[in-house]
C-alpha positions as CSV (number, residue, x, y, z in Angstrom):
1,X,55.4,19.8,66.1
2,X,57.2,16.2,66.5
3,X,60.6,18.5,64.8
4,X,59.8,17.4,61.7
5,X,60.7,19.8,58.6
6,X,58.5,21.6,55.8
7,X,59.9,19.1,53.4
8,X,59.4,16.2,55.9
9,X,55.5,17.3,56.6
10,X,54.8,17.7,53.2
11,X,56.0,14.3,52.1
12,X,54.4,12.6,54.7
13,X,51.2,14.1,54.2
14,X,51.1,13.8,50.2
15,X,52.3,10.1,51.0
16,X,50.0,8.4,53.7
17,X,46.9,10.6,51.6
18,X,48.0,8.3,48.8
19,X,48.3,5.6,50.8
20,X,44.8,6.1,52.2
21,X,43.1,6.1,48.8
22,X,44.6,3.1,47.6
23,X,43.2,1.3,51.1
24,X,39.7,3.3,50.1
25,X,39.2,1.6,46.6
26,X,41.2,-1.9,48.1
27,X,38.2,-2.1,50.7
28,X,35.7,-0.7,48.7
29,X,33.7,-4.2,48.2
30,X,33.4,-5.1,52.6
31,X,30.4,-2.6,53.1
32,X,28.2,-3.4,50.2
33,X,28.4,-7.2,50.8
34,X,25.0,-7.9,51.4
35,X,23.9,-5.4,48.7
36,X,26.0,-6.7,46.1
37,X,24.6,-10.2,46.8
38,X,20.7,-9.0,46.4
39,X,21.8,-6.9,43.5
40,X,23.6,-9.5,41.1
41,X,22.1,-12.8,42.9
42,X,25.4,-14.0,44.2
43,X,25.8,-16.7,47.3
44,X,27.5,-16.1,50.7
45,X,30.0,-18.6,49.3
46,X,30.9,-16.8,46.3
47,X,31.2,-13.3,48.5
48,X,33.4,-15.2,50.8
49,X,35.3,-16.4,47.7
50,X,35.5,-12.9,46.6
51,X,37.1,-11.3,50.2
52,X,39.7,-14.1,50.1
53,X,40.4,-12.7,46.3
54,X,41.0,-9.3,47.6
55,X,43.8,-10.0,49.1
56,X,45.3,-13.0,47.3
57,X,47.2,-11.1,44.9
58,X,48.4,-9.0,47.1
59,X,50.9,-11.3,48.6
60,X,53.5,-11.2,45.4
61,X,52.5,-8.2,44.6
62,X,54.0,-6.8,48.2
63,X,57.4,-8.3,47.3
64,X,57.2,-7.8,43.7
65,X,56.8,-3.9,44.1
66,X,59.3,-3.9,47.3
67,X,61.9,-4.8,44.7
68,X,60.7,-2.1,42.0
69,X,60.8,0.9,44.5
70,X,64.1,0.1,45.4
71,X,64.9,0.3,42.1
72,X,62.5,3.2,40.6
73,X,62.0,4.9,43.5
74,X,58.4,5.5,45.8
75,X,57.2,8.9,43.4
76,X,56.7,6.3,40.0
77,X,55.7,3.4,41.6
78,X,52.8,5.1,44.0
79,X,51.7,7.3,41.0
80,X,51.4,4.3,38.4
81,X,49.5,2.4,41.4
82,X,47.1,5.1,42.1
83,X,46.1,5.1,38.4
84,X,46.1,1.2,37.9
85,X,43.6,1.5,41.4
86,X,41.7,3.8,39.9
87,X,40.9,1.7,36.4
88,X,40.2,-1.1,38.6
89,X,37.4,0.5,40.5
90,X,36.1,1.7,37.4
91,X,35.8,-2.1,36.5
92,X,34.4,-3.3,39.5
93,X,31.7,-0.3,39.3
94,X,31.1,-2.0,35.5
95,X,30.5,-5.1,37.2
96,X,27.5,-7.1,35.8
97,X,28.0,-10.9,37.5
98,X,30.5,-12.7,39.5
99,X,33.1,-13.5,37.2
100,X,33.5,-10.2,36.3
101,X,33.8,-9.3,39.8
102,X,36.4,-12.1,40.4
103,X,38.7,-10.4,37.9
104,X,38.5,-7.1,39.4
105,X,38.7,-8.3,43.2
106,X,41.7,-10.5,42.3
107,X,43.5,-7.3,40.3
108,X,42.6,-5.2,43.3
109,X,44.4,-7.1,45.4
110,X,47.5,-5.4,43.6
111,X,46.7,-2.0,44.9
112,X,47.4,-3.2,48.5
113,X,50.9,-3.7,47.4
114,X,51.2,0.4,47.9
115,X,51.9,-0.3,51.6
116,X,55.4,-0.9,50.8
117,X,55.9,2.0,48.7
118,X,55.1,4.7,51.8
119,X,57.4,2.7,53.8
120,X,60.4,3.5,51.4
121,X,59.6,6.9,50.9
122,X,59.2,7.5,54.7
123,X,62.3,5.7,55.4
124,X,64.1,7.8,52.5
125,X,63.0,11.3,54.5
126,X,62.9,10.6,58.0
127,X,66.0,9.8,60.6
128,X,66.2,6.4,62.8
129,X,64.9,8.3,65.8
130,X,61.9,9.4,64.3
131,X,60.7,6.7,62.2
132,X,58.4,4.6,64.4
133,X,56.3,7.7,64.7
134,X,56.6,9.1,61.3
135,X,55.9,5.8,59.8
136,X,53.1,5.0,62.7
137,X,51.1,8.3,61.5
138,X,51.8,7.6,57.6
139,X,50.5,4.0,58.5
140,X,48.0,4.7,60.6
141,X,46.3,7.6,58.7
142,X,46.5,5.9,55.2
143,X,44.9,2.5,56.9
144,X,42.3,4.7,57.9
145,X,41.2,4.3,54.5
146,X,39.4,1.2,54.9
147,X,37.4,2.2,58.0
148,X,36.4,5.5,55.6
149,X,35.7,3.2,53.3
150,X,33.3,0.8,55.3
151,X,31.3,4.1,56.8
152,X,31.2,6.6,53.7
153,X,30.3,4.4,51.2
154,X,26.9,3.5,52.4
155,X,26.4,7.5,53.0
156,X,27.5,8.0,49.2
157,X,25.7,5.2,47.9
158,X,22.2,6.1,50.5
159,X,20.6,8.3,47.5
160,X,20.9,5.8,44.7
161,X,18.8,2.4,43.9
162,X,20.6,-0.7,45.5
163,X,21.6,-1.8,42.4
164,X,23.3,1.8,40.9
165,X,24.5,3.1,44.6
166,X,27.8,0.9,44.9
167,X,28.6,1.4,41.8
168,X,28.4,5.3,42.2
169,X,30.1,5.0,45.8
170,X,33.1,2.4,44.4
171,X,33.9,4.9,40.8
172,X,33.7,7.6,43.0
173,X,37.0,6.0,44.7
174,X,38.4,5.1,41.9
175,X,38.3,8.9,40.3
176,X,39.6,9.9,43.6
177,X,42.8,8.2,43.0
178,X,43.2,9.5,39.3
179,X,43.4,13.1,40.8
180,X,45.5,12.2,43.3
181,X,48.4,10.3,41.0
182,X,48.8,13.6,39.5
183,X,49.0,15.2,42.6
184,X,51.5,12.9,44.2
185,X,53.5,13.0,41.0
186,X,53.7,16.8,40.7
187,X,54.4,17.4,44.1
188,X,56.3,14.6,46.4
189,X,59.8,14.1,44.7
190,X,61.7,11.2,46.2
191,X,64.6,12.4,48.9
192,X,67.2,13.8,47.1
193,X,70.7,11.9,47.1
194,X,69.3,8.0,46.9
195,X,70.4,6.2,44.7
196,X,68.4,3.4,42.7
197,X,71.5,0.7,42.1
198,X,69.8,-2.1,43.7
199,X,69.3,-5.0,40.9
200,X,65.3,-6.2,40.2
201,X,64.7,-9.6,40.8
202,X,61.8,-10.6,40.6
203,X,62.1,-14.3,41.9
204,X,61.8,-12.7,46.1
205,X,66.0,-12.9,46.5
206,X,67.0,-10.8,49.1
207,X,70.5,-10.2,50.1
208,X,71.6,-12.2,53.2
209,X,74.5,-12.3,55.2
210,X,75.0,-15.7,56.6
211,X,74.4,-19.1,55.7
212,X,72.1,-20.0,58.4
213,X,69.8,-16.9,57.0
214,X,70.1,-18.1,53.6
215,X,68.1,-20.9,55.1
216,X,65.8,-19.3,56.8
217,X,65.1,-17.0,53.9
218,X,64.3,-19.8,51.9
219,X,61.8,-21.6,54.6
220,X,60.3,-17.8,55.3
221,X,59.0,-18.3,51.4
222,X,56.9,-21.5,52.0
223,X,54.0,-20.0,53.9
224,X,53.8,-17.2,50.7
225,X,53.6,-19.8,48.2
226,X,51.7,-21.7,50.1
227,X,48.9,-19.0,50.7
228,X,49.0,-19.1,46.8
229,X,48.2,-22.8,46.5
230,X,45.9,-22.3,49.4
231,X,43.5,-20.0,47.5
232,X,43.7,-22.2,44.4
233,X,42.5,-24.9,46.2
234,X,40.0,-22.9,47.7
235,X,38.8,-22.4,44.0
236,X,38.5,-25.9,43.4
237,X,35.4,-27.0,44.8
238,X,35.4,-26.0,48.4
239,X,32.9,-24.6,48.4
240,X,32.5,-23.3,45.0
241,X,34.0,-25.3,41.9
242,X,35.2,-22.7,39.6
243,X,38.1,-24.6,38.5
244,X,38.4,-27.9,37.3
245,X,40.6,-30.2,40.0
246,X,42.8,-31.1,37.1
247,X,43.5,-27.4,36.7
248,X,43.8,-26.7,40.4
249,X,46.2,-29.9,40.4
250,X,48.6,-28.0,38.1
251,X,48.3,-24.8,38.9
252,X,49.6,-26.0,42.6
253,X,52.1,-28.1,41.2
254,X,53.3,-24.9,39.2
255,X,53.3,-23.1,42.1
256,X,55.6,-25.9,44.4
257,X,58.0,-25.3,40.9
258,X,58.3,-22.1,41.3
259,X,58.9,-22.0,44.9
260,X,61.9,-24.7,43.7
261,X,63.2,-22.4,41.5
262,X,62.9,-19.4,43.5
263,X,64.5,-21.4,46.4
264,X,67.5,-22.5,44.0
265,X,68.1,-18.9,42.5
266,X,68.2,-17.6,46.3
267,X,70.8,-19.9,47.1
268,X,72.7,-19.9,43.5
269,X,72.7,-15.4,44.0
270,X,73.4,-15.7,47.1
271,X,76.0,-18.7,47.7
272,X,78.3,-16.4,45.2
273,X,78.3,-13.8,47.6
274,X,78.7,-15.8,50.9
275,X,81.9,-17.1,49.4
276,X,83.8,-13.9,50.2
277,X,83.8,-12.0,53.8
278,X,80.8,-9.7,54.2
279,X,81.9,-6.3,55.0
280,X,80.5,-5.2,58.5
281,X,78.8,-2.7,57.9
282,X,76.6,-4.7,55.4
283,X,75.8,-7.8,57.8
284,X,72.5,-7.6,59.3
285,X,69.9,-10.5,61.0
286,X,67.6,-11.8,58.3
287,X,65.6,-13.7,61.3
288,X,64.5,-9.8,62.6
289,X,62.5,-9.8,59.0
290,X,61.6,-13.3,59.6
291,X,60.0,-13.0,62.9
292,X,58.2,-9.4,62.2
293,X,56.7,-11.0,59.4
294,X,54.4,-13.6,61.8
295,X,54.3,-10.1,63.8
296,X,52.6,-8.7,60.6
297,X,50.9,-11.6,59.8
298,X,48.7,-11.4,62.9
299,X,48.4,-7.6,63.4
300,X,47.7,-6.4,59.9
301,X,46.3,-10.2,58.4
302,X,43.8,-10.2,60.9
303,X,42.9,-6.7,60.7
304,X,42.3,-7.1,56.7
305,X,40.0,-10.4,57.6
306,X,37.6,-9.1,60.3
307,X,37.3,-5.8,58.2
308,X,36.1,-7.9,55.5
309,X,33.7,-10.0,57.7
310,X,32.8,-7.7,60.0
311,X,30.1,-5.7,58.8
312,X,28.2,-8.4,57.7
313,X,28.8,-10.2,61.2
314,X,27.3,-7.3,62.8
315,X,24.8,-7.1,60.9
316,X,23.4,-10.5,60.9
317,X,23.9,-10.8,64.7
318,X,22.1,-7.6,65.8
319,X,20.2,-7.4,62.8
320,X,21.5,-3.9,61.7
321,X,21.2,-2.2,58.2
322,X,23.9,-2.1,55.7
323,X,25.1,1.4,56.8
324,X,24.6,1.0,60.4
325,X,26.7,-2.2,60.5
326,X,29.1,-0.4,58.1
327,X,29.5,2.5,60.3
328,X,30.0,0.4,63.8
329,X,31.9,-1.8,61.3
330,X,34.5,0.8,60.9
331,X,35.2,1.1,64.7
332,X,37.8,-1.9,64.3
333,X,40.0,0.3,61.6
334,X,38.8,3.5,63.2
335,X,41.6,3.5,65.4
336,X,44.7,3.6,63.1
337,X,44.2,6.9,63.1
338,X,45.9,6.9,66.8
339,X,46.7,3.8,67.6
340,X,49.3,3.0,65.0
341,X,51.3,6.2,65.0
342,X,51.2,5.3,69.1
343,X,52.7,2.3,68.9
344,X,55.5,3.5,66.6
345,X,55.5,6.7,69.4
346,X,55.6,4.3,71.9
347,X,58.1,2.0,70.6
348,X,60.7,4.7,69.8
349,X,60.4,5.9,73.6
350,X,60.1,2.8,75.5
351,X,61.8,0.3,73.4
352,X,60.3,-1.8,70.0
353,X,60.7,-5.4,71.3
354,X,59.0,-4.5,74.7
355,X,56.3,-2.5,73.2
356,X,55.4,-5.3,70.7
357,X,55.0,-7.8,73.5
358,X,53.0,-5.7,75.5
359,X,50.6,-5.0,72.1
360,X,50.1,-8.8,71.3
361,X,49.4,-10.1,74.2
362,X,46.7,-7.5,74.5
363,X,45.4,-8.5,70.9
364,X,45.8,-12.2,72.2
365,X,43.3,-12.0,75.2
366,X,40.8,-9.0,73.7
367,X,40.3,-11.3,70.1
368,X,39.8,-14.2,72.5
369,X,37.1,-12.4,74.5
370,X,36.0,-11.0,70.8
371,X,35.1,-15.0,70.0
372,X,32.4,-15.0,72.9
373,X,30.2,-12.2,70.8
374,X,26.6,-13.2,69.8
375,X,23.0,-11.9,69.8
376,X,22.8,-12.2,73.5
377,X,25.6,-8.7,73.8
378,X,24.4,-5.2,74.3
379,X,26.0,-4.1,70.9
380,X,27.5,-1.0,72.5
381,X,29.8,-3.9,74.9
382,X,30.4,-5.6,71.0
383,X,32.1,-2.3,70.0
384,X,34.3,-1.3,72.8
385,X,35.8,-4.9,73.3
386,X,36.0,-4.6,69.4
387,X,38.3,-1.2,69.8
388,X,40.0,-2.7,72.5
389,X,41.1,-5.5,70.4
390,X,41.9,-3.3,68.0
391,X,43.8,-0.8,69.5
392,X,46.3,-3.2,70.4
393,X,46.8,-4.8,66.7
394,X,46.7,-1.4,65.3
395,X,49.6,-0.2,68.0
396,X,51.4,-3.4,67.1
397,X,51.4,-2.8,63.3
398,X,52.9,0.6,64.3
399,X,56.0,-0.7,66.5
400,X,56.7,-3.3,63.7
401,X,56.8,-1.3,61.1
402,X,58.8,1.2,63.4
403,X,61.9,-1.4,63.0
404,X,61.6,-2.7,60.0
405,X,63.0,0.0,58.1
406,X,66.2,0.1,60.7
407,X,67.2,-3.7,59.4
408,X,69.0,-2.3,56.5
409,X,68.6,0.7,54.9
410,X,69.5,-0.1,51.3
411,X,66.9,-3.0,51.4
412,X,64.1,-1.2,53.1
413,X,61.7,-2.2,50.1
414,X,62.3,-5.6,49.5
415,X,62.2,-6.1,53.8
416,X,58.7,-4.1,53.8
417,X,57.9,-6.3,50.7
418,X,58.6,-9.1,52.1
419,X,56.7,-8.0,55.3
420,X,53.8,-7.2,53.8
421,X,53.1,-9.7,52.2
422,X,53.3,-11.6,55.2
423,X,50.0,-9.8,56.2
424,X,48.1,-10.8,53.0
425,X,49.5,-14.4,53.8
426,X,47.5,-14.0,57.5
427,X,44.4,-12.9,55.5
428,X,44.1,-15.6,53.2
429,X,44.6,-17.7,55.9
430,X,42.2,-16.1,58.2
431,X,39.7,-15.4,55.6
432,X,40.0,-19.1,54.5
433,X,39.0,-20.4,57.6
434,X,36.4,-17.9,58.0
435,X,34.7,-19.7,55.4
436,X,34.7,-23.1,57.2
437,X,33.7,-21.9,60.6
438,X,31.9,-19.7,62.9
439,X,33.2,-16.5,63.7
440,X,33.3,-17.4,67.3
441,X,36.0,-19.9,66.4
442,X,37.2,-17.5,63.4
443,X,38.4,-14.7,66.9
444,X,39.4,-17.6,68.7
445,X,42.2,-19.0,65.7
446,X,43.2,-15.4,65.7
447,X,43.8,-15.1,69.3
448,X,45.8,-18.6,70.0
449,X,47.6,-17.2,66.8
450,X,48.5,-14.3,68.5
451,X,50.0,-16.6,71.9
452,X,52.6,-18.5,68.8
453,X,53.5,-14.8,67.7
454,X,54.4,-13.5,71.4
455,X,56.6,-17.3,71.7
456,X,58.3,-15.9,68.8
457,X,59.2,-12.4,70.1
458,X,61.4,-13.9,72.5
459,X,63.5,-14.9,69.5
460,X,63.9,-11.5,68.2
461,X,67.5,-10.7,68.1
462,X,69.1,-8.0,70.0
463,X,69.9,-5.9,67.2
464,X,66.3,-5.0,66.2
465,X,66.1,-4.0,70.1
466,X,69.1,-1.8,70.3
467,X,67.8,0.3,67.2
């Protein structure tokens, strides 16, 4: 089926069941919510401070580990994850107030950071013409985690006290992806013949081929650092104050220092190479990268966001139990199991750059219709304009990620790394401003979001649509 090989099946499968886990214990806080605030006493503020934590590391952590599985290769770095997810759960399950469960949140955010690592190990195994649907089904199945995640949990947890039940439900997750380190290390070699040559730098340089794309490469870091200093602030007092403003102050100004440094050592590592011709076969767009990050940003920001929010939204607007509005919950990530190895399907027959317009414009006008949701709905018309709306994301996360990995080969992780954490940038962000508004208006940013993302496309350069 699909002409893929033994070897190719098998990695793919040992791969996006990794890749599931880690989303499993990354999302293992969004359907207990509601119990963990009754349990330990906590606020909706400091739950809404803990979803933006879930995701805030994982924005260097994306480009940090891009660079590291170029170098290491995918087998280390996705087993050493999977154990460091599994520790963290344990934590978390520990858990006895919020500051504890601040740490853990904030070091699971890391985890999501194994996206990346599928990507280069797919890349390493599969051939041009078949990687939008290889990596739509390793995408699509392991993001199927966090739907699992927001329906199975409740079941696991259903036979246990409130206060003992998500503890049970979130180490479960966490053993589940001790086993499966050993697994993936015993059994899913990286693709014979690549080489690891590629120099770790930390500081978020990637190679560019032009002048005009060292600039932009240095502008593309401002909204990364600035989704940093965003959730500091956020810490600060707004709502909750659980840093000092003199802290926040310098922790922001650290943060605008090292986005000055990192911007100087692009230019310094880069300005030494720009000084001598670029051999063809080397030069590639860095504005492709560039513009499917605010692709990635939408699809997969907002999807992490309303998976967060959106079992409590369902069930304080229908007034639903915890596992009934975890399971309808899960209808939004429900469909990566189809929809994202569909739009890499899709894109590789019908073309990437018109498959992605189709996909956003579709997310554009089924999130707006999303923001007109309330008590008044027949739930069962909630949940099928809520798969609409994520069908098309979903699909869109799967034609991106189909080109992304053509760019340039030899710096598939740093480009996924840089990528991806474009979509933990849209989830702070989102997630932020969930905080400060109704989710009425909370759909309706993401959708007139979604119109500046389709503007964009028509900037995409040729290249990506050739591949």
């Amino acid at each position: 089926m699909l002409g893929f090989s033994k070897s190719q099946w098998g990695t793919l499968h040992l791969t996006w069941v990794a890749f599931f886990l880690t989303f499993i214990a990354w999302f293992n806080m969004a359907p207990f919510n509601t119990t963990i605030m009754h349990a330990l006493g906590l606020s909706s503020a400091e739950i809404n401070v803990l979803m933006i934590c879930n995701v805030a590391l994982t924005i260097p952590a994306r480009i940090i580990i891009g660079f590291w599985v170029d170098k290491y290769g995918p087998q280390k770095i996705f087993t050493s994850l999977l154990v460091f997810s599994g520790l963290v759960c344990f934590g978390f399950a520990l858990s006895q107030g919020f500051k504890s469960l601040l740490v853990t949140r904030l070091l699971m955010g890391i985890v999501g950071g194994g996206f990346v690592v599928g990507i280069k190990m797919i890349a390493e195994w599969f051939p041009p013409g078949k990687m939008g649907i290889a990596q739509g089904i390793y995408a699509g199945w392991g993001n199927f985690g966090s739907a699992f995640a927001v329906f199975s949990l409740p079941l696991i947890a259903l036979p246990f006290s409130e206060d003992t039940g998500w503890r049970v439900a979130t180490g479960l997750s966490g053993l589940s992806c001790l086993i499966w380190a050993g697994v993936y290390y015993k059994f899913c070699p990286d693709a014979p013949g690549k080489g690891r040559g590629f120099q770790v730098d930390l500081h978020g340089v990637i190679e560019v081929t032009s002048y005009r794309d060292l600039i932009l490469h240095i502008l593309v870091l401002i909204p990364v650092y600035g989704a940093m200093a965003l959730f500091i602030w956020k810490l600060s007092g707004h709502p909750l104050s659980l840093i000092s403003n003199t802290l926040s102050l310098l922790l922001i100004l650290g943060i605008v220092l090292l986005f000055t440094l990192n911007g100087f050592r692009c230019w310094q590592v880069n300005l030494s190479r720009l000084q001598h011709p670029v051999p063809e076969e080397e030069k590639y767009a860095f504005s492709q990268i560039a513009i499917l990050s605010l692709v990635y940003s939408l699809t997969f920001g907002s999807e992490l966001a309303v998976i967060s929010m959106f079992p409590q939204f369902l069930q304080t607007t229908f007034s639903l139990s915890v596992g009934l509005a975890g399971i309808l919950a899960s209808s939004y990530a429900f469909m990566n199991l189809v929809a994202r190895p569909g739009g890499g399907w899709v894109s590789d027959q019908f073309g990437r750059r018109r498959t992605l317009f189709i996909m956003i414009i579709g997310g554009m006008v089924s999130h707006w219709f999303m923001s007109e949701i309330d008590s008044n709905w027949q739930l069962s018309s909630a949940i099928a304009l809520t798969i609409i709306g994520s069908i098309f994301l979903k699909a869109g996360n799967g034609a991106c990620f189909a080109m992304i990995p053509l760019i340039h080969k030899p710096l598939t992780g740093k480009l996924a790394g840089m990528a991806g954490a474009y979509g933990s940038v849209g989830a702070v962000f989102f997630l932020t401003l969930f905080s400060f508004v109704t989710p009425q208006i909370f759909f309706k940013v993401i959708a007139g979001y979604a119109f500046m993302v389709f503007l964009a496309l028509f900037f995409l350069p040729g290249h990506a649509r050739s591949k």
